[in-house]
C-alpha positions as CSV (number, residue, x, y, z in Angstrom):
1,X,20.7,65.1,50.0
2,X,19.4,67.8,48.1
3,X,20.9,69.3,45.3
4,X,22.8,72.7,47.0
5,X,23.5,70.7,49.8
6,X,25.4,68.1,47.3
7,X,27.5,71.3,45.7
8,X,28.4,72.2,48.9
9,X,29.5,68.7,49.9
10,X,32.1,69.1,46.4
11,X,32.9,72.3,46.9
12,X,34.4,71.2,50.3
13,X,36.2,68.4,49.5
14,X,37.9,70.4,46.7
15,X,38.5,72.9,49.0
16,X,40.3,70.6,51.3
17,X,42.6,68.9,48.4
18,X,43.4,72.7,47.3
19,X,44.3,73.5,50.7
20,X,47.3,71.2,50.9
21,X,50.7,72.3,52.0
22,X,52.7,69.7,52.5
23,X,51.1,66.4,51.6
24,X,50.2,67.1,48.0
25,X,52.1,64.3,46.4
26,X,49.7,62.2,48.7
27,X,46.9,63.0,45.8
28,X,49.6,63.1,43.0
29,X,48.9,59.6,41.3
30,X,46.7,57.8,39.3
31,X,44.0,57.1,42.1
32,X,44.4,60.5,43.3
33,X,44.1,62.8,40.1
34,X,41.1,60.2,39.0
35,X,39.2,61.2,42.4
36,X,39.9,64.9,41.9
37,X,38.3,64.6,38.4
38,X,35.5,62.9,40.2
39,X,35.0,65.5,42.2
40,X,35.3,68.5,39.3
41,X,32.9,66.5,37.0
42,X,30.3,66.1,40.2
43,X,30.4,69.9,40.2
44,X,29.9,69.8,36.8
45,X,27.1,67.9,37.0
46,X,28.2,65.5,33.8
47,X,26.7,62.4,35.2
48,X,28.3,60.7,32.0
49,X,31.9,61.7,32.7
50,X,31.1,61.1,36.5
51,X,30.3,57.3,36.2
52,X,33.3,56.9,34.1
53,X,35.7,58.6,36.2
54,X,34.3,56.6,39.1
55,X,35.2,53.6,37.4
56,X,38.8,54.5,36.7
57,X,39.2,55.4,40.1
58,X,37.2,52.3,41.8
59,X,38.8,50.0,39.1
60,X,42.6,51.2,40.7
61,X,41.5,51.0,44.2
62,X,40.2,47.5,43.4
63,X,43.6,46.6,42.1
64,X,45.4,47.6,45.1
65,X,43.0,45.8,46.9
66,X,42.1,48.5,49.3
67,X,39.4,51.0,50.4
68,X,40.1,55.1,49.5
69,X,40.9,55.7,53.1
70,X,43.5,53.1,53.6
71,X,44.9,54.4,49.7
72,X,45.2,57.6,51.6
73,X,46.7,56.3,54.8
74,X,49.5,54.4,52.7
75,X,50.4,57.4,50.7
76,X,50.9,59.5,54.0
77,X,52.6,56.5,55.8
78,X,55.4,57.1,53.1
79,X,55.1,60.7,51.7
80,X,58.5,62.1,51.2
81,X,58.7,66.2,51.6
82,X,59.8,68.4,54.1
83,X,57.9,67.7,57.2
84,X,58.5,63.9,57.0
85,X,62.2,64.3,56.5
86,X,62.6,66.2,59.5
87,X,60.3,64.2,61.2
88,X,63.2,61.3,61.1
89,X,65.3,63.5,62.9
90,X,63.4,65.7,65.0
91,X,60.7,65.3,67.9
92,X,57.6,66.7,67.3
93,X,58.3,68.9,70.4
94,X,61.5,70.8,68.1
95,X,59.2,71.2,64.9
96,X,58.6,74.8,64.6
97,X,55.1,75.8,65.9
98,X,53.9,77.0,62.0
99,X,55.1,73.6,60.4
100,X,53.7,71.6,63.3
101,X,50.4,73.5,62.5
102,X,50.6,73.0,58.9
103,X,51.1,69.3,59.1
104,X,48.2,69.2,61.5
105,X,46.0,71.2,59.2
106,X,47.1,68.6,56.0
107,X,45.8,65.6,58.3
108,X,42.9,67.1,59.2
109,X,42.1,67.6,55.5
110,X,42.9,64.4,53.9
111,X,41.2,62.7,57.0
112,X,37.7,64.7,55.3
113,X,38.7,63.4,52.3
114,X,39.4,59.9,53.2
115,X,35.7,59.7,54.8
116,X,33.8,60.6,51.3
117,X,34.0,57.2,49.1
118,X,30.5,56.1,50.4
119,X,29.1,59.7,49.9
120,X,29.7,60.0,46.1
121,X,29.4,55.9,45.9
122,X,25.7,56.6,46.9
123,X,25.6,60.1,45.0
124,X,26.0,57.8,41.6
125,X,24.5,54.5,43.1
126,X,27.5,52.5,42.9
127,X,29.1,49.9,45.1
128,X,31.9,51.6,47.2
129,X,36.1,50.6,47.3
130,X,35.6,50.1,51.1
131,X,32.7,47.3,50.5
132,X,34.9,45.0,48.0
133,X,38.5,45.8,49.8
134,X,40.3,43.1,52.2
135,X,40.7,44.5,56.1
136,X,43.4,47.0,56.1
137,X,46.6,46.9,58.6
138,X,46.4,48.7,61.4
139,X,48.5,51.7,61.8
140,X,48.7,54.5,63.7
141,X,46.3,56.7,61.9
142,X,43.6,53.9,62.1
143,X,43.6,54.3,65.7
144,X,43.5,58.1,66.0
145,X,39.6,59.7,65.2
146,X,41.2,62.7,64.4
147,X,44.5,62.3,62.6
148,X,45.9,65.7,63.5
149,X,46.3,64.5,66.8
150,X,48.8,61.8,65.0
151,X,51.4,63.7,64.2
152,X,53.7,62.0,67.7
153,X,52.5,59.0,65.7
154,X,53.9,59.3,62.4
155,X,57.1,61.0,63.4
156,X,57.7,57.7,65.0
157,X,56.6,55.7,61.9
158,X,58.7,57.8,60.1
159,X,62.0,57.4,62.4
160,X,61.6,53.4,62.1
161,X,60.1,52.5,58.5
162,X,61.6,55.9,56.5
163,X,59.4,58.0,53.8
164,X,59.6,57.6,50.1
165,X,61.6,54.5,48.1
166,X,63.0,53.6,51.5
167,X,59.0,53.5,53.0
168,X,57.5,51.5,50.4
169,X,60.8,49.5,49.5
170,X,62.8,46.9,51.8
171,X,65.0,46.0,48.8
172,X,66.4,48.3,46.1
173,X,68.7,47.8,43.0
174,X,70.6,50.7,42.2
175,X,70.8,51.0,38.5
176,X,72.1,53.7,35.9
177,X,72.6,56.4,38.9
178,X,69.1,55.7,40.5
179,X,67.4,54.1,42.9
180,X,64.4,51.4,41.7
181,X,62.7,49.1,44.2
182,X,62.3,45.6,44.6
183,X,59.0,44.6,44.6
184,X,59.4,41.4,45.5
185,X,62.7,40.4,47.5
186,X,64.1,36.5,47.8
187,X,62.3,35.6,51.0
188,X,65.6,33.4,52.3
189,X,65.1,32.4,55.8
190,X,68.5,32.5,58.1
191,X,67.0,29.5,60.2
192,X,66.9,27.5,56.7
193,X,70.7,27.8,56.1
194,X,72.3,25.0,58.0
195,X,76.2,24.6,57.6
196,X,77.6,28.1,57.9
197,X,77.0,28.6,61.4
198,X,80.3,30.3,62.2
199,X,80.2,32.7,59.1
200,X,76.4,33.8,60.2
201,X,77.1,34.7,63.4
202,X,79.8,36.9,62.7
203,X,77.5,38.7,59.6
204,X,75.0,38.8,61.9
205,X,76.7,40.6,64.9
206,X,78.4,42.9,62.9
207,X,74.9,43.9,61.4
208,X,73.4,44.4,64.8
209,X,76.8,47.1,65.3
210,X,75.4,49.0,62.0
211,X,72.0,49.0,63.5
212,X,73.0,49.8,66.5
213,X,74.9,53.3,65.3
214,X,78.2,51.9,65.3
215,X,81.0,52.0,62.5
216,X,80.6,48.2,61.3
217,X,83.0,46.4,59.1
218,X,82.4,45.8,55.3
219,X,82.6,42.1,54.7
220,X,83.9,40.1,51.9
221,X,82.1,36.2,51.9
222,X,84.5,34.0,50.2
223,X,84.0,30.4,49.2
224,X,83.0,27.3,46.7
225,X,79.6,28.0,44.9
226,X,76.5,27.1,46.3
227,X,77.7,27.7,49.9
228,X,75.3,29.9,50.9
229,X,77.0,33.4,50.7
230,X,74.3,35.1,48.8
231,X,71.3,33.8,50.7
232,X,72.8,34.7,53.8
233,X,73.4,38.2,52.7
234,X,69.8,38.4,51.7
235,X,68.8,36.7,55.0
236,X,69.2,39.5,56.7
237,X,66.3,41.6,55.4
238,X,63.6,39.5,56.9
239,X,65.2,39.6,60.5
240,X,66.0,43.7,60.7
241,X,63.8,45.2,57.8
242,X,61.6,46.2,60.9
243,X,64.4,48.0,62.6
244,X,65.6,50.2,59.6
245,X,67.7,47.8,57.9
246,X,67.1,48.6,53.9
247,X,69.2,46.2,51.4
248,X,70.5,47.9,47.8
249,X,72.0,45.4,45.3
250,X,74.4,47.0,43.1
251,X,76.1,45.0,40.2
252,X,79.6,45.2,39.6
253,X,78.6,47.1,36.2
254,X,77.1,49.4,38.5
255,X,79.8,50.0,41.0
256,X,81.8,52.7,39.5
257,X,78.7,54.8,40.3
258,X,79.5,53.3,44.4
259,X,81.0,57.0,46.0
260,X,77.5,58.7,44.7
261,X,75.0,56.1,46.7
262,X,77.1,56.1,49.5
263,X,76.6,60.1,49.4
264,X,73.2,60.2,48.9
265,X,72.5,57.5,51.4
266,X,74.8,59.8,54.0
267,X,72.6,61.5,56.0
268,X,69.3,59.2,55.7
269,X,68.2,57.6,59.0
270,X,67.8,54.3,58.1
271,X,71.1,51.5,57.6
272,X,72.0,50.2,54.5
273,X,73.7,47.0,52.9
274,X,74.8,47.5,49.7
275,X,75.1,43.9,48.2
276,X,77.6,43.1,45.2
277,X,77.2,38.8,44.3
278,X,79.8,37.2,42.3
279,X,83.0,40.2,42.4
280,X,86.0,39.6,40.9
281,X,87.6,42.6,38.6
282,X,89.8,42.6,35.3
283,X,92.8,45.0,35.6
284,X,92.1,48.8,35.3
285,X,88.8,48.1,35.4
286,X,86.9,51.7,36.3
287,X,84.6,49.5,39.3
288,X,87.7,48.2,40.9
289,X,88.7,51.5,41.6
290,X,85.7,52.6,42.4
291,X,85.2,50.2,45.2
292,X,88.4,51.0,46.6
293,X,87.3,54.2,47.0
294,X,84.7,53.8,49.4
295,X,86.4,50.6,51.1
296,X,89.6,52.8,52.0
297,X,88.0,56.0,52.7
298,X,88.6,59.6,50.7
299,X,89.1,63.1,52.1
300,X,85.1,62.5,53.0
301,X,84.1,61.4,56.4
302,X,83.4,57.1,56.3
303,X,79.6,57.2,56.3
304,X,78.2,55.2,58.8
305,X,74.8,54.2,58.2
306,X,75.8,51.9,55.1
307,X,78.0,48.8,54.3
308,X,79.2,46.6,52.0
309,X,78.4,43.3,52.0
310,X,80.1,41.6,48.4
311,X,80.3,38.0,47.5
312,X,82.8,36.3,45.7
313,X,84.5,32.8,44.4
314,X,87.8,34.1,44.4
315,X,90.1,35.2,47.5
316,X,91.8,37.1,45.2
317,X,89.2,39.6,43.5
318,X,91.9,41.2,41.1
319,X,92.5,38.7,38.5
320,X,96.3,37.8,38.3
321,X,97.9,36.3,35.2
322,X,101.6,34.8,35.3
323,X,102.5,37.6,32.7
324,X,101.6,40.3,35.8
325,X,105.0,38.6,37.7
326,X,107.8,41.2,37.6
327,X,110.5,39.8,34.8
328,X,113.1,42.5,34.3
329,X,112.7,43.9,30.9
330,X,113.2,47.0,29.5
331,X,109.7,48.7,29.6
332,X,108.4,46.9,32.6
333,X,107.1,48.9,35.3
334,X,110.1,49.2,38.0
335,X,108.3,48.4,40.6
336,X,105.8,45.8,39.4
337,X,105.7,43.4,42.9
338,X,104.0,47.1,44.0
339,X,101.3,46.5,41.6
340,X,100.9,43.1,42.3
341,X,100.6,43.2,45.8
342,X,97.9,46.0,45.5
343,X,96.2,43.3,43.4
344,X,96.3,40.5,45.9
345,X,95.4,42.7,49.1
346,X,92.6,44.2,47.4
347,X,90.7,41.9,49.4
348,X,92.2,43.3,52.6
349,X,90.8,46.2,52.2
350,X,87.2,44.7,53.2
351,X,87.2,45.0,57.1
352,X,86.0,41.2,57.7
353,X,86.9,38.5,55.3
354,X,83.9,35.4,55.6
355,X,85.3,31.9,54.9
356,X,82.3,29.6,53.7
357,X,84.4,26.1,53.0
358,X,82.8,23.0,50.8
359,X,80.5,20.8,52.0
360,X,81.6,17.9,53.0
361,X,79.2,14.6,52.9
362,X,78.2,14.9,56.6
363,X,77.1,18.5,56.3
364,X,75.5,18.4,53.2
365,X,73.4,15.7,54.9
366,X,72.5,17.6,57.4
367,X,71.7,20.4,55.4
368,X,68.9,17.8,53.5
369,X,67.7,16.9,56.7
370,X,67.3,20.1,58.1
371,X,65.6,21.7,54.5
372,X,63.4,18.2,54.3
373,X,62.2,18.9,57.9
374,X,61.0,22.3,57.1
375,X,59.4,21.5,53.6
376,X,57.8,18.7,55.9
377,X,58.9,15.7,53.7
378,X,57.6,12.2,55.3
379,X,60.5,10.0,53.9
380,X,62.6,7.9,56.5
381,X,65.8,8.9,56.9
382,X,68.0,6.0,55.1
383,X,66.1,6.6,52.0
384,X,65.8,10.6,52.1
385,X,70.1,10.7,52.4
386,X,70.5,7.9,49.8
387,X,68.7,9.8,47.4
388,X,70.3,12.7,48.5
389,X,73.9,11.5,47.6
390,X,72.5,10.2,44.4
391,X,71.2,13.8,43.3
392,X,74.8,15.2,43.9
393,X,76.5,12.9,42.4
394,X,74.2,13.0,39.0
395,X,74.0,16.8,39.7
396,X,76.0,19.8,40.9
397,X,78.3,18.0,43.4
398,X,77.7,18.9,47.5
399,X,76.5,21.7,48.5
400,X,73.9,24.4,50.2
401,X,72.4,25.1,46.9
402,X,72.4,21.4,45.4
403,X,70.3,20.3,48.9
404,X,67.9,23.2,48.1
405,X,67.3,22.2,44.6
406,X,66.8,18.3,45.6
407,X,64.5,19.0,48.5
408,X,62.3,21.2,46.1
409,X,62.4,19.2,43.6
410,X,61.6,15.8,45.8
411,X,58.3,18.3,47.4
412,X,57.0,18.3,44.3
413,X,57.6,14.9,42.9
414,X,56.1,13.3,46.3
415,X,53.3,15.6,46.2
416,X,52.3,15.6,42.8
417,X,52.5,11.9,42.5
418,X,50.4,11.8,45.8
């Protein structure tokens, strides 16, 4: 390519980054600003500052393991602005004609852009991102030739996986009044949990109603420890993730902060657990009330698209002392059974109330079996539950989370004294 043809090649592309209306935070990150700096020191003709801008940017792509085009595709897939917000609400057909246009125009461009990385590869001799890269997913941009004609697409994508955190993010942690994601969730199986069978089904139905559009229930799972409450609760994302289902774990230090997520989760499309492990609350304590809050309702309309989901050892979440039991003596509170009973029916307040009881010997057999035939562990059966009973004992006593910790630990002894 000669040299004018090679400006006029930049001077494009620049062109169609400038001409951006909607999708400029697609191009607002590292690999982004590093391939506009390409293209301004290309213009420039500083071959120097060219081959080490490449190198940023190729470096980064190669991180991410992925060609510029599907970089591009990603960032589009879960772009958070105006278009893609309405998009989750609205068909393409009620867009109005100017921002239907506008979005079509902003796909066209970045689709030009997305088709240069050979071009200026070649232009500095250098092996291309798309060369090195594994295969990319699939989506619904890879199948279209011309991405404006995507837009039905993407509105689609956008109803069912969400844009922004919620796009990018399955699990979240809500954390000093924000938002952060999870990059890499407890992948708990509900098919590996064996001895709460009554408990799941219940969780699980009433997470279908949420789905579903429904006013579900928030649920309190109460029982011994290592039952299998928490991995249950985090079960879920695995099975519905797909169908909008987004899980945000919020520590009880965090739950005082509980009425502001619910409002900002309020009118997002997709459904929301919040998960709370391990609650139980001193008196007066600012999360207890808090909670209450958005368990019992407030002049504010119930939101719909989120629950809670909290875990707990105690039935009883308010701790009680005997010292709380009324004793008439000047400078007691009056009516001090009133305070007591708000502290024992604080657990009424949650909709469903899960009961997970101890495992008994049979059951936490079972659950060895059923955790030993999954890890595929060859040991007959006589000597896998004697063993078994032997780790409990010298261990943590029977239950869901001593059979896990036995069965990994036996994988790796059998397997590393193979």
């Amino acid at each position: 390519m000669s040299v004018p043809d090679r400006a006029a090649k930049i001077e494009f592309l620049q062109q169609q980054a400038a001409s951006l209306l909607l999708y400029q935070a697609v191009l607002n990150d590292e690999v982004g600003r590093a391939f506009l700096k390409l293209l301004q020191t290309l213009q420039d003709r500083d071959i120097l500052s060219s081959l080490r801008v490449y190198g940023v940017w190729f470096k980064a792509l190669i991180a991410d393991d992925c060609s510029w085009r599907d970089r591009l595709i990603a960032r589009i897939l879960q772009d958070d602005n105006p278009l893609t917000d309405r998009l989750q609400r609205l068909d393409v057909r009620d867009l109005p004609p100017a921002l239907a246009e506008a979005a079509r125009q902003d796909l066209q461009a970045l689709q030009h852009l997305s088709q240069c990385s050979l071009w200026i590869a070649d232009c500095l001799h250098r092996p291309a991102p798309c060369q090195i890269a594994s295969p990319p997913k699939q989506t619904v941009l890879h199948q279209h030739d011309n991405w404006a004609d995507a837009l039905a697409g993407l509105a689609d994508c956008y109803r069912r996986q969400g844009t922004g955190l919620f796009a990018r993010y399955q699990a979240l942690r809500w954390q000093d009044g924000q938002l952060l994601g999870i990059d890499c969730p407890d992948p708990v199986e509900l098919d590996h949990l064996v001895g709460c069978d009554g408990p799941k089904a219940a969780l699980l139905k009433n997470t279908e109603f949420l789905l579903a559009g429904y006013r579900a229930l928030n649920i309190l799972l109460y029982g011994s420890r290592g039952s299998g409450k928490s991995s249950l609760v985090k079960g879920l994302l695995p099975k519905y993730a797909d169908r909008g289902l987004r899980l945000i774990e919020a520590t009880k230090s965090e739950l005082k902060s509980l009425p502001t997520l619910v409002e900002q989760l309020r009118s997002i499309p997709q459904k929301f657990v919040i998960f709370t492990d391990d609650l139980s609350f001193e008196e007066d304590d600012e999360a207890f009330k808090a909670l209450k809050v958005v368990l019992e309702g407030s002049v504010t309309a119930r939101s719909q698209n989120s629950v809670i989901y909290a875990t707990s050892n105690r039935r009883h979440l308010v701790r009680e002392f005997f010292s709380d039991r009324p004793r008439p003596k000047d400078g007691d509170e009056v009516h001090a059974w009133d305070t007591m009973q708000e502290k024992l029916s604080f657990g009424d307040r949650f909709g469903l109330t899960l009961t997970f009881e101890p495992a008994n010997q049979e059951t936490y057999l079972a659950i060895v079996r059923h955790l030993a035939s999954q890890a595929q562990i060859r040991l007959n059966a006589e000597e896998l539950d004697f063993r078994a009973k032997q780790w409990a004992t010298r261990h943590n006593g029977r239950s869901g989370r001593t059979a896990r910790q036995f069965v990994d630990f036996l994988k790796a002894e059998l397997e590393v004294g193979s």
